[in-house]
C-alpha positions as MATLAB code, in Angstrom:
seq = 'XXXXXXXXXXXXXXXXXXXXXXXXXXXXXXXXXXXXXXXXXXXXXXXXXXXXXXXXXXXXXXXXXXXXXXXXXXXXXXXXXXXXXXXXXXXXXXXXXXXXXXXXXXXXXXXXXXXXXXXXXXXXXXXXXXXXXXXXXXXXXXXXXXXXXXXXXXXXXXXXXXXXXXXXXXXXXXXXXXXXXXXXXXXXXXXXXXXXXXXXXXXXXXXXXXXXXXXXXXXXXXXXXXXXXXXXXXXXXXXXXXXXXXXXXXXXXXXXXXXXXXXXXXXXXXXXXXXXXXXXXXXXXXXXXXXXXXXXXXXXXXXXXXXXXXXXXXXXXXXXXXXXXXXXXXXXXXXXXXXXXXXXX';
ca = [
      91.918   92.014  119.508;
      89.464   94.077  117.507;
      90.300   95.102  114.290;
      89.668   98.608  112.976;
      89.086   98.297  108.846;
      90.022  102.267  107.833;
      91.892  100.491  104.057;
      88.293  101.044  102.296;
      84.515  101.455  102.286;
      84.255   98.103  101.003;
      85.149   96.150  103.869;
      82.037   96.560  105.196;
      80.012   93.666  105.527;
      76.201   93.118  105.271;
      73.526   93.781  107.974;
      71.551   91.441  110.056;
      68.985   92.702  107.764;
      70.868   92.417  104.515;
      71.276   88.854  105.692;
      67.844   87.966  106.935;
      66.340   89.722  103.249;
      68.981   87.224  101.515;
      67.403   84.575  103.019;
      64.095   84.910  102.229;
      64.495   86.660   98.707;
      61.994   85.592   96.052;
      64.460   84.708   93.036;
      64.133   83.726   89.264;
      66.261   83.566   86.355;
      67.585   87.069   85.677;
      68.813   86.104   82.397;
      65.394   85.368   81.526;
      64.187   88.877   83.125;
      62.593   86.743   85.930;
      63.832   87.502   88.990;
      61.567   89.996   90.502;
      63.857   91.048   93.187;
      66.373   92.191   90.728;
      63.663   93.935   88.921;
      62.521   95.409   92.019;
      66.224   96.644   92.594;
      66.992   97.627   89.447;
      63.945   99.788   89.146;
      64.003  101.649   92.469;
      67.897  102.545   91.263;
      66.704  104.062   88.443;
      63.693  105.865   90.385;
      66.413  107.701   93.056;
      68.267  108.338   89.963;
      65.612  110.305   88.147;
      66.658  107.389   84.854;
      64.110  105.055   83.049;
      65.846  101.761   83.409;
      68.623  100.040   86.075;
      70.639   97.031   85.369;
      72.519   95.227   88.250;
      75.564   94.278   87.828;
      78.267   92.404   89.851;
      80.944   95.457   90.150;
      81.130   98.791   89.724;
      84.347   97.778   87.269;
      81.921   95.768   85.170;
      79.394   98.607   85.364;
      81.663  100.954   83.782;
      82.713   98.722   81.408;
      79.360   98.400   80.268;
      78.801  101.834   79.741;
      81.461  103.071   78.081;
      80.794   99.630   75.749;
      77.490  100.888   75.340;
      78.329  104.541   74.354;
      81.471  103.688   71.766;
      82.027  101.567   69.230;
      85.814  100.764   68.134;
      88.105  103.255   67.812;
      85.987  105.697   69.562;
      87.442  107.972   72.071;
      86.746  108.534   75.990;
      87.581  111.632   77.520;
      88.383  111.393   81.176;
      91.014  112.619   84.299;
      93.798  111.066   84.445;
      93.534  110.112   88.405;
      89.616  108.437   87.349;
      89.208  105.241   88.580;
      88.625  104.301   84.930;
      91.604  105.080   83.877;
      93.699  104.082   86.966;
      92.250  100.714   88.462;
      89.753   99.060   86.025;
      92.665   97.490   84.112;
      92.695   99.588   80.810;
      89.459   97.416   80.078;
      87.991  100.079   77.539;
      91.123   99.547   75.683;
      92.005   96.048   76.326;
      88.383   94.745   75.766;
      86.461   96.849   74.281;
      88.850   98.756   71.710;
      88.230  102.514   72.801;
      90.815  104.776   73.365;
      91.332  106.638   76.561;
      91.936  110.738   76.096;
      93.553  111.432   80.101;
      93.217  115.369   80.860;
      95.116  116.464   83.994;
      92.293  116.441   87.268;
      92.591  119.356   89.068;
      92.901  118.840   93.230;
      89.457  118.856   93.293;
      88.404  116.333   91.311;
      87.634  118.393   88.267;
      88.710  118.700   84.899;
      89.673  122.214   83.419;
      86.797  123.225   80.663;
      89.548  124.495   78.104;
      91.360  120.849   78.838;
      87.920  118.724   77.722;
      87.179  121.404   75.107;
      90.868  121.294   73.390;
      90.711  116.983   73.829;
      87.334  117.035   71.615;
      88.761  116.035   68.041;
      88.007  117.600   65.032;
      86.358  115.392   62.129;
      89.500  114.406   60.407;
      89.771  110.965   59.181;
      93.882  110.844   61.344;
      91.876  111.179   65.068;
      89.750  108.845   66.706;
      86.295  109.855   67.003;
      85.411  111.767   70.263;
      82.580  110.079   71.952;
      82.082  109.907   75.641;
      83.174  112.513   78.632;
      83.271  110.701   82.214;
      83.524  111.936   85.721;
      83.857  110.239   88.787;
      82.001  111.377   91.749;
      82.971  111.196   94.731;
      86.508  111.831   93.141;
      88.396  108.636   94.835;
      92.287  109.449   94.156;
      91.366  113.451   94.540;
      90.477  112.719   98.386;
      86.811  111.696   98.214;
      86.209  115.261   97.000;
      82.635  115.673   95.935;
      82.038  117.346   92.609;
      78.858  120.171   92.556;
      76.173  120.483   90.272;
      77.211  123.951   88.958;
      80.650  122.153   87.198;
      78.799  119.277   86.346;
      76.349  121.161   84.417;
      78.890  123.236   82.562;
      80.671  119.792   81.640;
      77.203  118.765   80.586;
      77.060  122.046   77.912;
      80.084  121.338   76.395;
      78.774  117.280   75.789;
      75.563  118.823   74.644;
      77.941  121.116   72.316;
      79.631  118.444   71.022;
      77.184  116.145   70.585;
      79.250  114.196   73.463;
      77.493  112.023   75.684;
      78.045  112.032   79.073;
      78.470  108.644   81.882;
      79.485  109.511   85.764;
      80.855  106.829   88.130;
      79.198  107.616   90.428;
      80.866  104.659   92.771;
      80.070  107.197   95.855;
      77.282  109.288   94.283;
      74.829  108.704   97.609;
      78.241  110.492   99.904;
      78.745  113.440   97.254;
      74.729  114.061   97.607;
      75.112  114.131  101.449;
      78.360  116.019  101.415;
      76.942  118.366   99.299;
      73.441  118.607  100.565;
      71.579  117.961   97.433;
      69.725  114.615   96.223;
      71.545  112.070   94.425;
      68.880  112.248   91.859;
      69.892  116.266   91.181;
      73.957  115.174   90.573;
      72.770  112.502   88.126;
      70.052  114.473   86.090;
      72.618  115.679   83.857;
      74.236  112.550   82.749;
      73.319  109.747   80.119;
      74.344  107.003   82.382;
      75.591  106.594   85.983;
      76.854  103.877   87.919;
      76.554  103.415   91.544;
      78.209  100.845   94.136;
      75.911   99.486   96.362;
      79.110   97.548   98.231;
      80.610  100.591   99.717;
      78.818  102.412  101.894;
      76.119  101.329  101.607;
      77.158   98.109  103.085;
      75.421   95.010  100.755;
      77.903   92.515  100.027;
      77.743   92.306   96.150;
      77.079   94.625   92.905;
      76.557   97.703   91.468;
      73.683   99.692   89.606;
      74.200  101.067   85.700;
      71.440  103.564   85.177;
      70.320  105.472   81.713;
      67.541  105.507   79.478;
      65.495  102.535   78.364;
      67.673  102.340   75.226;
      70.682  102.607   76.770;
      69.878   99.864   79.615;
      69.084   97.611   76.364;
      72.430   97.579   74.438;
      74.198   97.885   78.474;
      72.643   94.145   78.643;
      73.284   93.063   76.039;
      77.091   93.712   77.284;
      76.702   92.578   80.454;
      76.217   88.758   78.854;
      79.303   89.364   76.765;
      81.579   90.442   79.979;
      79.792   87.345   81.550;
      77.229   89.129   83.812;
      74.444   87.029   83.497;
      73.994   85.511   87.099;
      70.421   83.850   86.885;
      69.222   83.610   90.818;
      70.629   86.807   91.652;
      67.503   87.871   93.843;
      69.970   86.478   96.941;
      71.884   89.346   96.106;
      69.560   91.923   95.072;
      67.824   91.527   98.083;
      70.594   93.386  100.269;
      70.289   96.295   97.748;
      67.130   96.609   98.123;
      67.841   96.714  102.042;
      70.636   99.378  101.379;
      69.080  101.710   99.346;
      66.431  101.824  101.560;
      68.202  101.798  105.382;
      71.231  103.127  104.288;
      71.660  106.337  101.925;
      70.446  108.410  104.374;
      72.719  107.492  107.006;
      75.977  108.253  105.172;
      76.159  111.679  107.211;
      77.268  109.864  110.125;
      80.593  108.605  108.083;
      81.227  111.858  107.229;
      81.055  112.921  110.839;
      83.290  110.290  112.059;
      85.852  110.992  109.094;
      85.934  114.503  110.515;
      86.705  112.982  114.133;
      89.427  111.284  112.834;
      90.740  114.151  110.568;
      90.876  116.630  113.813;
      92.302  113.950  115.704;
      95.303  112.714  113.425;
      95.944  117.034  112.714;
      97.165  116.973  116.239;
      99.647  113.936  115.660;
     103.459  115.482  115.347;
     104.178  114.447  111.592;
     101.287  113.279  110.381;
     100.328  116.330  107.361;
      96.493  115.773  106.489;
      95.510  116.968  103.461;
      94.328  120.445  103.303;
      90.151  120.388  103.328;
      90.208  116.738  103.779;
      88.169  114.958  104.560;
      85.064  115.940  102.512;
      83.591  112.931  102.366;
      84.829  109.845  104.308;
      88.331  109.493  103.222;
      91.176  110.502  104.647;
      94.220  111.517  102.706;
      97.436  111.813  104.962;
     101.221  112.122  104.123;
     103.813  111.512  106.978;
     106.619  113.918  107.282;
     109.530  111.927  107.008;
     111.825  114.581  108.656;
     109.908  113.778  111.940;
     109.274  110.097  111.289;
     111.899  107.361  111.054;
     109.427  105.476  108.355;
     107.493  105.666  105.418;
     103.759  104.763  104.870;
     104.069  100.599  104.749;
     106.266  100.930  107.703;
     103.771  102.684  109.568;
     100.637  100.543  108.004;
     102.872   97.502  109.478;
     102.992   98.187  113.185;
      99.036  100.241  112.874;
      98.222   96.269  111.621;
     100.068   94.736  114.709;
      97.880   97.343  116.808;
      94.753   96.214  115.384;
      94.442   99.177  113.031;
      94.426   98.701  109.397;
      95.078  101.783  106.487;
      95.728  101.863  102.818;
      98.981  102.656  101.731;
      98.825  105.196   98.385;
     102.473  105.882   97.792;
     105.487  105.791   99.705;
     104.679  108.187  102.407;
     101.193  108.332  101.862;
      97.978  107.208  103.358;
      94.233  106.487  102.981;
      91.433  106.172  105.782;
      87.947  105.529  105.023;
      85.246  105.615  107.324;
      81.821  103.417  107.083;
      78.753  101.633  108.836;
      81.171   99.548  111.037;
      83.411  102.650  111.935;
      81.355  104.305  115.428;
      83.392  106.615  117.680;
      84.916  103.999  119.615;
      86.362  102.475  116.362;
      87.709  106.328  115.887;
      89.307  106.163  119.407;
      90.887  103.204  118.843;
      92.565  104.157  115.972;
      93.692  107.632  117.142;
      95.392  105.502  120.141;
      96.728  103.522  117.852;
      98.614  106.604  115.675;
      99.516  108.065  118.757;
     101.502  104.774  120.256;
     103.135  103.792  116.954;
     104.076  107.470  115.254;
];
């Protein structure tokens, strides 16, 4: 039976020529600063991103980390939405390990975060608050519906750091589908920001890592990090190579998710019971709820018998549900799964 992955972008697995660049990467010890395909990698990030430095690192998690342990010291204080990955699934580890506290400000459906909300969460200097140090936005939004955020909020966000003498990180996990949902370059969202952090294991399909991007400064004490979290991973050419391959075969192609996310959207509308999120998809996810006065289940239920069909989703919540499109999702794969909703709902 083929399976049909829709639970998450990073499912996807690498290329023949991912695999064949593996192979025959030239590798040396990173630790040392050696390995010239992570340097290679880690520069052409930071060239797409318009930033003077890169550092690869094995997750997006640990990218994060990194920045927000670069930015604050103890104590400090991290504004952020209270739906941001951050906040939600990187196991409170700017609290746990690194000692900063987390300000959470509502996220509007879009992704956003009201103005007045991060302008009333900036403390005063009064020796009872934490010191306000970082803002961060997430971009694609994940847990907002893969809603991409423009350049218009991001730059008014951006005044108010400046204001405040704030600085300002993005994870930027999807950055490369918010540029092509939006129609701008990558480079253009990220201008504003201090640091960003990109996946390259999503969509764009390599099997390992992440990119943390800033100034030269910033990339400096970011290392320095990355050997306390335990990043240092000496050959890592092997992996650096299929980043390479990604960032240059694959940003451009995330359109074609996008399409396919809108196939299956307009497909699973049709379904009796199945309530797709208004204006999804933007990007390639999929937000869904099931009406449970026309269905005799909830989500895992319904995830349960998809599976037995050869049809795999995320379950959310108790009636809700997540579909992501990506490289190995074509419009068969979008067929296949629309049968599949149709037979079991």
């Amino acid at each position: 039976m083929e399976i049909v992955d829709l639970r998450s972008d990073t499912v996807t697995q690498p290329t023949p020529e991912m695999r064949a660049a593996m192979a025959q990467a030239e590798v040396g010890d990173d630790v040392y600063g050696e390995d010239p395909t992570v340097n290679r990698l880690q520069q052409m990030a930071a060239e797409m991103l318009g930033k003077e430095a890169g550092l690869f690192v094995p997750s997006g998690t640990m990218g994060n980390l990194s920045a927000v342990l670069a930015h604050c010291g103890r104590g400090d204080e991290v504004i952020l939405g209270h739906l941001s990955h951050t906040f939600v699934y990187e196991c409170g580890g700017i609290s746990s390990l690194g000692s900063v506290h987390s300000h959470q400000i509502r996220n509007q459906p879009d992704g956003t975060m009201a103005l007045d909300d991060i302008q009333e969460a900036v403390r005063s200097d009064d020796e009872h608050f934490p010191v306000s140090r970082l803002i961060i936005l997430e971009n694609t939004h994940n847990r907002c519906g893969g809603v991409s955020i423009d350049k218009e909020y991001i730059g008014q966000v951006a005044s108010l750091a400046r204001e405040y003498n704030l600085k300002l990180h993005l994870d930027g996990a999807r950055i490369f589908n918010a540029a092509a949902a939006l129609g701008v370059s990558a480079r253009d969202l990220a201008a504003p920001f201090d640091s960003v952090t990109f996946c390259l294991s999503k969509g764009l399909c390599a099997p390992v890592g992440s990119i943390l991007c800033g100034s030269n400064e910033f990339i400096y004490q970011a290392h320095r990090v990355r050997k306390q979290l335990g990043g240092g991973m000496r050959q890592a050419g092997i992996l650096a190579a299929a980043g390479i391959v990604a960032l240059e075969s694959m940003v451009d192609r995330l359109v074609e998710d996008h399409i396919r996310a809108k196939m299956l959207g307009a497909g699973l509308k049709e379904i009796p019971g199945i309530l797709v999120d208004p204006g999804s998809p933007s990007s390639n996810m999929i937000y869904l709820n099931l009406d449970r006065d026309i269905l005799p289940m909830d989500a895992a239920q319904a995830a349960n018998l998809l599976d037995e069909a050869g049809v795999k989703v995320g379950v959310t919540s108790q009636n809700r549900m997540r579909l992501v499109t990506h490289y190995w999702i074509g419009e068969s794969e979008v067929d296949i799964a629309l049968n599949a909703f149709r037979t079991v709902l």
